[in-house]
Steps between C-alpha positions, in 0.01 A plus 500: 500500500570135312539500203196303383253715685621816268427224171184385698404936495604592147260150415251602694524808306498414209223259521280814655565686130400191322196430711378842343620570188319748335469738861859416525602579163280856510717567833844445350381695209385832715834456639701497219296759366541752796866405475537585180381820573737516754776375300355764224565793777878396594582487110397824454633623859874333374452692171423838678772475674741439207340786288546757791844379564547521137348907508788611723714623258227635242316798414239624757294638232460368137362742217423401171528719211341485159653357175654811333566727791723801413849572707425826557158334690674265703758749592184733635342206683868420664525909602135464603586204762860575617371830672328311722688493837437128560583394159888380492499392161357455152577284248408448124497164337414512189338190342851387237704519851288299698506242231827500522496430828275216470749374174613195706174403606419177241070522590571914420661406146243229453196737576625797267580265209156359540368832471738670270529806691626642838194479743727698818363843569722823544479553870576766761643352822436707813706414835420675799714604815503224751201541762304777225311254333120598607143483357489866522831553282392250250165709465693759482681372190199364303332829563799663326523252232135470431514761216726376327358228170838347425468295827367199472444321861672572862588221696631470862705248637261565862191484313590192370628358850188607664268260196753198580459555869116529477497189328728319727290583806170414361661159403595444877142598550336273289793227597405488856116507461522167229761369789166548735272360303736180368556397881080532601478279188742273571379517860110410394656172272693406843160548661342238257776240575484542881077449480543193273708286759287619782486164602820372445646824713272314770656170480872668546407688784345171695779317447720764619653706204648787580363898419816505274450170323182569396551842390817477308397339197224814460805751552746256224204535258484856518873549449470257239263694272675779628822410339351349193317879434798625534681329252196547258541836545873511431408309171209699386737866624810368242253399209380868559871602494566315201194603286611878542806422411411375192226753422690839581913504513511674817885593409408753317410714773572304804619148616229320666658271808349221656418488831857404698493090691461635835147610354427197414539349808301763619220405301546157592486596873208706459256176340646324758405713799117572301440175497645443889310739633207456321478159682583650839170708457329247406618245788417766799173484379405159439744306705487681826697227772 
């Protein structure tokens, strides 16, 4: 295809948006805000994946133990778990040690000096032989340990895993149904444009325009406001980034990453493809030659 023809398109295009502004500017907004949700869902889905890859070498089981708990209690509690067949291990970390293990952390110093006191718990870490990690043996344990007052909370690493990967699947849920509805909008403002040059559609068909021709610039202008969501979205998803940033420091428990360039792309893609087919729906119904 010449060259000018694609210029002639991406005009064409162009000059659709502008001929509606405000319907095109509500479009490229449900885009970029179903993107972002997208965007939103692979930011969290690149974060899961760190954490969990992060969990293989700890604790399968995290117990947290009052303030002044005695030796002699945390020596029963360790007799009370190691007799457990599917227990391999048990480990005490009291709350000076795992300071010092946070010593060369600079946001750890900074947070106790703010505080003027050690804010780490003492902990009992609980591993498990490989394969005997089940809901039924970690009831088991809680039942055991539920008498006991000097424990604070019980936390699994699976319990956890199982919140992240609820929340990652509801976000592909909710992703693909704003997807949905951001291409029937951006379809319906495609719609507009096609009924408002009725007439001039008309004219290029009796002087011999092709099917192609005339339906091109309708497909450019959806992958233009496509696009342009897209990169709204990107925007609006770092902003988010950054304002966390700033308002918790993640690196106190985690680092937050953000999501890799091939993601971006993908993103990019996506608006592009919404706004593509989107057109294409709305073409095979009004343009039917």
């Amino acid at each position: 295809m010449k060259s000018f023809n694609i210029r002639y398109f991406i005009k064409e295009g162009i000059k659709n948006i502008f001929r509606n502004k405000a319907v095109s500017f509500n479009s490229i907004l449900t885009i970029s805000l179903a993107l972002l949700i997208f965007s939103i869902f692979l930011l969290i889905s690149t974060n899961i994946r760190y954490v969990i890859e992060g969990w293989e070498s700890s604790a399968d089981i995290t117990i947290y133990l009052v303030e002044n708990i005695s030796e002699s209690k945390i020596a029963e509690l360790k007799d009370l778990l190691t007799e457990e067949k599917f227990i391999k291990s048990v480990k005490f970390i009291s709350k000076e040690e795992a300071l010092k293990n946070f010593s060369e952390d600079d946001d750890i110093k900074q947070l106790i000096e703010i505080l003027g006191e050690n804010p780490l718990p003492n902990i009992l870490e609980v591993y498990f032989i490989k394969d005997r990690k089940t809901s039924e043996n970690i009831a088991l344990l809680r039942e055991k340990t539920s008498k006991y007052p000097e424990i604070e909370d019980i936390q699994s690493r699976g319990e956890i895993a199982r919140i992240l990967y609820t929340s990652k699947t509801l976000g592909l849920i909710l992703s693909v149904i704003f997807l949905f509805l951001a291409m029937l909008i951006s379809s319906n403002t495609i719609k507009l444009t096609v009924l408002s040059k009725e007439t001039e559609i008309e004219i290029m068909k009796l002087v011999g325009a092709t099917p192609l021709f005339i339906k091109l610039p309708f497909v450019t202008e959806g992958i233009i406001k496509g696009i342009t969501g897209a990169f709204l979205s990107l925007i609006l998803l770092y902003l988010l980034y950054f304002a966390l940033n700033i308002s918790f420091d993640f690196s106190y428990f985690i680092t937050v990453n953000f999501i890799s360039f091939q993601q971006v792309l993908l993103i990019i893609l996506t608006g592009g493809l919404i706004g593509c087919f989107g057109a294409l729906v709305t073409l095979r119904k009004f343009l039917k030659f």
